[in-house]
Residue, then its C-alpha position, 0 to 999 in steps of 0.5 A: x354867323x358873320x364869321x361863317x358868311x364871311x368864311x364861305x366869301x372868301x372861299x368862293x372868291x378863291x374858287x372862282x379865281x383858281x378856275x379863272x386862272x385855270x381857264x386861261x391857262x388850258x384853254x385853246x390860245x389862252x395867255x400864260x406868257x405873264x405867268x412863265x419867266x423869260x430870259x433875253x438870248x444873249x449875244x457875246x462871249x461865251x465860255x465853255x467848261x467843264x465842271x467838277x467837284x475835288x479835294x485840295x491836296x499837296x502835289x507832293x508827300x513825305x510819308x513816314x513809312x514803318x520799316x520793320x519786316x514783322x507787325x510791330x505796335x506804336x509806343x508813342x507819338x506826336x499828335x496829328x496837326x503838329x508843326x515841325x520846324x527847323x528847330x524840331x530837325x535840328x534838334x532830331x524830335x521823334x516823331x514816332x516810337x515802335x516796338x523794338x523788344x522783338x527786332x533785339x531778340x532776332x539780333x541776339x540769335x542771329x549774332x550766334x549764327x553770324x559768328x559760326x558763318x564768319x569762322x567758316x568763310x574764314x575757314x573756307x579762304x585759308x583752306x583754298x590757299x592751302x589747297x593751292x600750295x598743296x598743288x604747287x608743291x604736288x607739281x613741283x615734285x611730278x615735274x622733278x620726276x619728270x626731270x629726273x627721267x627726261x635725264x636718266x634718259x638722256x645719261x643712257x642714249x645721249x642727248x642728241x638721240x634723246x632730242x630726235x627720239x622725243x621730238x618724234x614721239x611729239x614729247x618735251x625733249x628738253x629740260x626747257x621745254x618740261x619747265x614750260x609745259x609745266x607752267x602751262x599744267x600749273x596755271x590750268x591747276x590754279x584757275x577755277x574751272x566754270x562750267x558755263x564758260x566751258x559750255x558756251x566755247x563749246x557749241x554745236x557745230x564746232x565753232x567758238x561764239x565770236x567774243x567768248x573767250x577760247x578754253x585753255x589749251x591742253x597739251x598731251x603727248x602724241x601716243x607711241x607706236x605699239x614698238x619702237x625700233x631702237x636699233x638704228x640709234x646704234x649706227x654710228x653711235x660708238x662716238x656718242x656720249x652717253x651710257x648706251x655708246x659706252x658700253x656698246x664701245x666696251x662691248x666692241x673693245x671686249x670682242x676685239x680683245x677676245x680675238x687678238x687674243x685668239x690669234x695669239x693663243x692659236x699661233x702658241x698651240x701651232x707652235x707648240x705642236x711642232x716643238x712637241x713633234x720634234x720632241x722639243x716641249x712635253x707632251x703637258x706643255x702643249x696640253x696646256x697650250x692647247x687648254x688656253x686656246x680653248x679658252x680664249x676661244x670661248x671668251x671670244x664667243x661669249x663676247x660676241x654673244x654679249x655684244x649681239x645681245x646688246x644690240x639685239x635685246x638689252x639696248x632696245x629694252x632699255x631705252x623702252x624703260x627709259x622712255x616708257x618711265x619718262x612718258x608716265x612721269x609726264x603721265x602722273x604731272x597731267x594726272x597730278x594736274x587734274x586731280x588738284x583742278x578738281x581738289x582747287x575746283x572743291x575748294x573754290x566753290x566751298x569758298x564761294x559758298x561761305x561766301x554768299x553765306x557770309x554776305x548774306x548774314x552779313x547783309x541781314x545783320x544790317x538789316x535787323x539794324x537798321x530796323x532797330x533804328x528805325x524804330x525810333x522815328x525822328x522829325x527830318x521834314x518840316x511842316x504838318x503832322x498827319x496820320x496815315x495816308x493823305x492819298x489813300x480813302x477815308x475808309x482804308x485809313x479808318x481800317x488802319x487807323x493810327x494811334x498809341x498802341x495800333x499795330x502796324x505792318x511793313x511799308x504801311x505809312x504811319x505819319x504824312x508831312x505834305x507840302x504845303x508850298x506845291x498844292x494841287x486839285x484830286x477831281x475825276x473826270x466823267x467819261x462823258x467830258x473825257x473827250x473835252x478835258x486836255x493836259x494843259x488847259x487853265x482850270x478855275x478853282x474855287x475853295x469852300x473854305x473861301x467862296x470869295x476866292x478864285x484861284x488859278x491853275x492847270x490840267x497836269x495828269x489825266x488818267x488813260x483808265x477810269x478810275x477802278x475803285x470808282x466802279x466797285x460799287x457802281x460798275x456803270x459809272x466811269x471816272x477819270x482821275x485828273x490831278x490839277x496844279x495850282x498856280x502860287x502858294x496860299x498859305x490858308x489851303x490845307x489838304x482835304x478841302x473840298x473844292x471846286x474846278x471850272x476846266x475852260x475847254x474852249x472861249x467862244x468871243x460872238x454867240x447867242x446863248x440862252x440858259x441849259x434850262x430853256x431847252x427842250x429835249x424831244x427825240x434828239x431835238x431841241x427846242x425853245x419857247x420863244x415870246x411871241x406877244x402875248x403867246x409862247x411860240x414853241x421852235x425849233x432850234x439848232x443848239x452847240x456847246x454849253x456849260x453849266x449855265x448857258x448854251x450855244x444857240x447856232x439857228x432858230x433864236x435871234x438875239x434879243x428874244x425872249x425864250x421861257x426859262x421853264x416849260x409852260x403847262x399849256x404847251x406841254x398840254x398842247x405837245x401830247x396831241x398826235x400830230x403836234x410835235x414841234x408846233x408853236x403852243x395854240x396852233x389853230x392848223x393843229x388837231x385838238x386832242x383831249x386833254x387825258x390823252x397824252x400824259x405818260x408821253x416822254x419830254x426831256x427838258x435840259x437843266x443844270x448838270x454837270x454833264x448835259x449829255x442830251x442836249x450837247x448832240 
């Protein structure tokens, strides 16, 4: 009975001095002030900066990546955390042993096809020096014929004939001149005709490009006329030397000898009718005189028929054959130098072609090679081992985890070796510091592995784009990536500590600050529970930027106050009232309301965050 009385003692005291409590702390001017904890707004320094979580990471890599076109497995290799030294370098330690039974294999069938390739670019190279002596000599033999015409010529009219007549015919007239359009038709022969060249010094309109250079010029024969008159070249030719004068003086000769003999067997047969008038010779005598006049007379035609026809017919012809034969033997040289263009031209691209086969095969023997060595990894960077990529996420190095017998694919990073003098911070900015975070400002850091240590540093990166892999999941969220330098070397950081980065984005030398959470924020308007005696004064006050504990103040709290570090239940009751909005707590001027009214009303009221967006407007 003793115990139960004093059991229902204590309850009603405890009773009696909750409703107490909660008198004074609902009722209209009731005191809450001793309850709530104050901090005095402060005048000083202030320093503003931006607040984000990172992990430790070298600014720069050596990443050993596998080589090898096709998935290869992982033979052996060394255990992760091992410190390569001089020694292991020196001594060339492998690091990592692939499979290379499938790069032999490709070796050995390539080598049958690199042979076959080397025996035909061997084949194609003295093919096109044959076919380029082939055309010499197929040149050499049209310009002798050519030669040998240009002097059968020559023989039949003479060389000062021959000259004038092949000059006016716009064809080479001297044997100096065969030798040098022979040449020029021999170098067009032997050069490789490129189809791109011709084209682009052949455009539209006419005119060469400036700077291209000009095609290969193309000698041909200005055509004849459909007759040529030979007769004229007989004119005062008797004196000439060659085999048309020769016989046109023969000829002549021939025709004079005809007619002296004419006149002598005419003045026999005169004679000899007189002497057989008078009975003086027989009558048989004159007979035969008579005959021998006859024909002489007929061989004085003849050789004046032979001499018309010479000139007439038989010079002209001839001197038509012979020039006719000269022009197609330089007819044949042009044709011999097109067709072995053509056969260079074959020749050529046959050995380009092998070539390109042979430079190809060549440089994919080099490659399997290469890929054969380096399946064998071999320590040539001292420091840490560790698998995979430092840089890539933790789940694509789980998707491709590294271990004896994993397969791996081309370019895939097997081992990393970071370096551990140069290290730095991976931190992502929030859009909504982007405006504040600049390249070059000074960074405090501070490591979990060492809470007592803080380091220093530097904003060297910040990204133009969020972060795409950031908005996968959440596509609402958008991060910055931003990479920080630390200053010095520690030799107790290792990639993959998590850290933290204090970004100083400005330092404020004489202001009033109160903490974030001591900020109310209603409607785009801030305010502060000022201590005022025995009361708390709801004020409004004009706030400016903050960090992650303190805030700038600019009007309505003086240094020194003393502002609520938590929003009063009084207050809050008192603020759900119509009409009381921005009033000190327990106006007596303000309209009571119930105290069930009100409660679903909207307050924000600021607290430690990494990005207080609201209270920073």
């Amino acid at each position: 009975m003793k115990k139960k009385a004093n059991w229902k003692t204590w309850t009603l005291g405890g009773t009696a001095f909750i409703g107490i409590a909660a008198w004074l702390l609902l009722a209209p001017g009731g005191e809450e002030v001793t309850t709530v904890p104050t901090f005095s707004a402060t005048r000083g320094p202030l320093q503003v900066a931006v607040l984000q979580g990172g992990e430790i990471r070298a600014l720069q890599n050596y990443e050993v990546k596998s080589e090898i076109e096709t998935p290869t497995k992982i033979l052996s290799i060394i255990p992760e955390g091992y410190l390569v030294n001089e020694e292991d370098i020196k001594d060339g330690k492998v690091l990592v042993e692939l499979d290379s039974t499938d790069i032999k294999t490709r070796i050995q069938n390539h080598e049958i096809e690199f042979q076959t390739t080397v025996s035909n670019y061997i084949d194609a190279d003295e093919g096109r020096e044959i076919q380029k002596s082939e055309n010499q000599s197929l040149v050499r033999d049209m310009k002798e014929n050519s030669t040998f015409a240009l002097m059968d010529f020559e023989k039949y009219l003479g060389r000062d004939l021959t000259t004038k007549l092949l000059e006016d015919a716009g064809l080479p007239s001297s044997v100096e001149s065969l030798d040098k359009y022979a040449v020029m038709l021999d170098n067009q022969a032997n050069t490789p005709v490129d189809p791109a060249v011709a084209k682009s010094t052949a455009p539209a309109g006419g005119k060469a490009k400036p700077g291209t250079p000009a095609p290969a010029k193309k000698l041909t024969a200005r055509p004849l006329q459909t007759r040529v008159d030979f007769s004229p070249f007989l004119e005062g030719a008797a004196g000439g030397d060659g085999e048309a004068q020769q016989k046109l003086r023969q000829l002549e000769d021939e025709l004079l000898l005809r007619k002296s003999e004419l006149a002598v067997a005419k003045q026999k047969v005169e004679s000899s009718e007189r002497l057989a008038a008078r009975s003086f010779i027989s009558k048989t005598q004159l007979e035969n005189d008579q005959v021998t006049h006859e024909k002489v007379t007929l061989a004085g035609k003849t050789a004046t028929t032979e001499l018309d026809l010479f000139k007439k017919y038989e010079f002209s012809k001839q001197c038509a054959l012979l020039l006719s034969a000269y022009r197609e033997s330089l007819t044949k040289l042009e044709r011999t130098v097109r067709a072995n263009r053509s056969k260079m031209a074959q020749a050529e691209t046959r050995f380009q072609t092998s070539k390109r086969r042979y430079d190809m095969e060549l440089a994919q023997r080099e490659d399997l090679e290469h890929q054969l060595k380096a399946c064998t990894i071999k320590a040539t960077q001292p420091g840490l081992v560790a698998y995979g990529d430092l840089d890539a996420g933790a789940s694509y190095n789980y998707s491709n985890s590294i271990e004896e017998g994993a397969t791996i694919r081309l370019r895939q990073t097997i081992l990393t070796i970071p370096d551990m003098s140069q290290m730095g911070v991976s931190v992502k900015v929030h859009e909504s510091q982007m405006k504040k975070v600049k390249i070059g400002q000074s960074v405090l850091i501070r490591v979990d592995a060492e809470p007592g240590k803080i380091l220093e540093g530097r904003v060297a990166e910040l990204a133009l784009m969020p972060d795409s892999s950031s908005s996968r999941f959440t596509p609402n969220l958008k991060v910055y990536p931003a990479s920080v330098h630390i200053n010095g070397a520690y030799p107790w950081l290792r990639p993959g500590m998590n850290a933290k980065v204090e970004i100083v984005v400005d330092q404020l030398t004489d202001v009033v600050f109160v903490p974030v959470q001591s900020v109310e924020v209603e409607q785009d308007q801030h305010f502060c529970y000022i201590r005022s005696g025995s009361k708390l004064e709801r004020r409004s006050i004009k706030t400016g930027v903050f960090n992650d504990e303190f805030i700038e103040v600019r009007d309505g709290v003086n240094a020194g106050e003393e502002v609520a570090l938590s929003l009063p239940k009084k207050a809050a009751t008192d603020e759900a009232r119509p009409g009381n909005h921005g009033a000190p707590a327990g106006d007596p001027e303000q309209p009571t309301e119930p105290k069930g009214k009100g409660k679903g009303k909207a307050k924000a009221v600021a607290a430690v965050a990494p990005a207080p967006t609201t209270a920073a407007r």
